[in-house]
N, C-alpha and C positions, 0 to 999 in steps of 0.2 A: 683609529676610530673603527668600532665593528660596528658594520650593516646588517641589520636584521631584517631578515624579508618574513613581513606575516600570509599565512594561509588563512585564505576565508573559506569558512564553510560554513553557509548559511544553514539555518535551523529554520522546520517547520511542520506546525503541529499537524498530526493524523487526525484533521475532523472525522464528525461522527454524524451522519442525519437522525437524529432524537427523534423524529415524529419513527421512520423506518424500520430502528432499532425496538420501539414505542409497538408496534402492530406486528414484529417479530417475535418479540416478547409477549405480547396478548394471544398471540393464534399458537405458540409453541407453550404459554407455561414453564414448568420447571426445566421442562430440556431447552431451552433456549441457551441458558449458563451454556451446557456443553458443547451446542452444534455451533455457539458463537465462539467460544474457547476452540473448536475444529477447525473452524473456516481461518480466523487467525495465524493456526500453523500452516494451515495450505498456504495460507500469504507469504510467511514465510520464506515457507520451502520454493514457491515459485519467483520471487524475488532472488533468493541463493541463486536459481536455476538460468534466471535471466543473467545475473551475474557473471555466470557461469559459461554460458552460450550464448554471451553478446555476440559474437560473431556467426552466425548458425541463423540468417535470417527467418527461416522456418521454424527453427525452433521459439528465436525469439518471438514470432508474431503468436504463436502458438501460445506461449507461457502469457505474454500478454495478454490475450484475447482471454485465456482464462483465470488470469489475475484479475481483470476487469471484472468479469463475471462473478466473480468471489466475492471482490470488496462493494460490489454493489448490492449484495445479496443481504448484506450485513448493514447495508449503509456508512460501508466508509467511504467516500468522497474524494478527501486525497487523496490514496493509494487508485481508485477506480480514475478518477481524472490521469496522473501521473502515469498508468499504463495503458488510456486511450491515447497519451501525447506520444508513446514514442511510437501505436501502432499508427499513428499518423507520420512522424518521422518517415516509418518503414513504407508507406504508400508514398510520400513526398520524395523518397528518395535521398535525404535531408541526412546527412552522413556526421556533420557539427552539430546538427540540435537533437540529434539521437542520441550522438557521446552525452551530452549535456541532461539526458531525461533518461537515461540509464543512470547516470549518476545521482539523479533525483530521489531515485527508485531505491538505490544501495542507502541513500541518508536516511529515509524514510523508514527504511527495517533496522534500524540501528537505536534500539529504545535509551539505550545511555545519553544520546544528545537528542532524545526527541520524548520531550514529556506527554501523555499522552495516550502513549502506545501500548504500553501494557497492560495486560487485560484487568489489573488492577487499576488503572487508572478510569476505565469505562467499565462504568455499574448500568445494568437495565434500567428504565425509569421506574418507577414505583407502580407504573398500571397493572403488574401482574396478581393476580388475585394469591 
């Protein structure tokens, strides 16, 4: 008899605040496409980064604090939630549900298993003149 052991790895969508994104796109107009297409790769690039220097408290707190600031900037919600939990991990001292919201963070920039995410998938709402 062969044992198959399964990996779970939960899936979850990158919400988007529509009113946020809604008054982004009304005070910016046409350049809103691109500074939202910007702030996205910064997400990115600061999730690789966390990635990267999970270990490097400083750095991590740092990449976090300005992940958060990004994806709220744009009104993304999960990704701004997901890197205020692990700057909380990092004040708690919380060593198990850090691993666990660092790994959050790695699913979350990972648009293959997370519908959602790409910036095809998020249109501005129709308010822009």
């Amino acid at each position: 008899m062969t044992t198959t052991i399964a990996t779970l790895r939960p899936t979850e969508a990158v919400t988007f605040d529509q009113g946020k994104l809604a008054t982004l796109c009304d005070r910016m107009g046409p350049r809103a496409e691109s500074f939202i297409a910007g702030v996205l790769a910064d997400v990115e690039t600061l999730i690789d980064a966390i990635t990267r220097d999970h270990a490097k408290t400083a750095d991590l707190s740092h990449h976090c604090f300005e992940l958060a600031h990004y994806a709220d900037s744009i009104g993304m919600t999960t990704v701004s939630r997901a890197a205020k939990a692990v700057l909380d991990c990092l004040a708690r001292d919380d060593a198990r549900t850090l691993a666990a919201c660092i790994n959050r963070l790695q699913r979350l920039n990972q648009p293959q298993g997370n519908p959602g995410w790409a910036l095809e998938s998020a249109t501005c709402p129709t308010t822009v003149a």
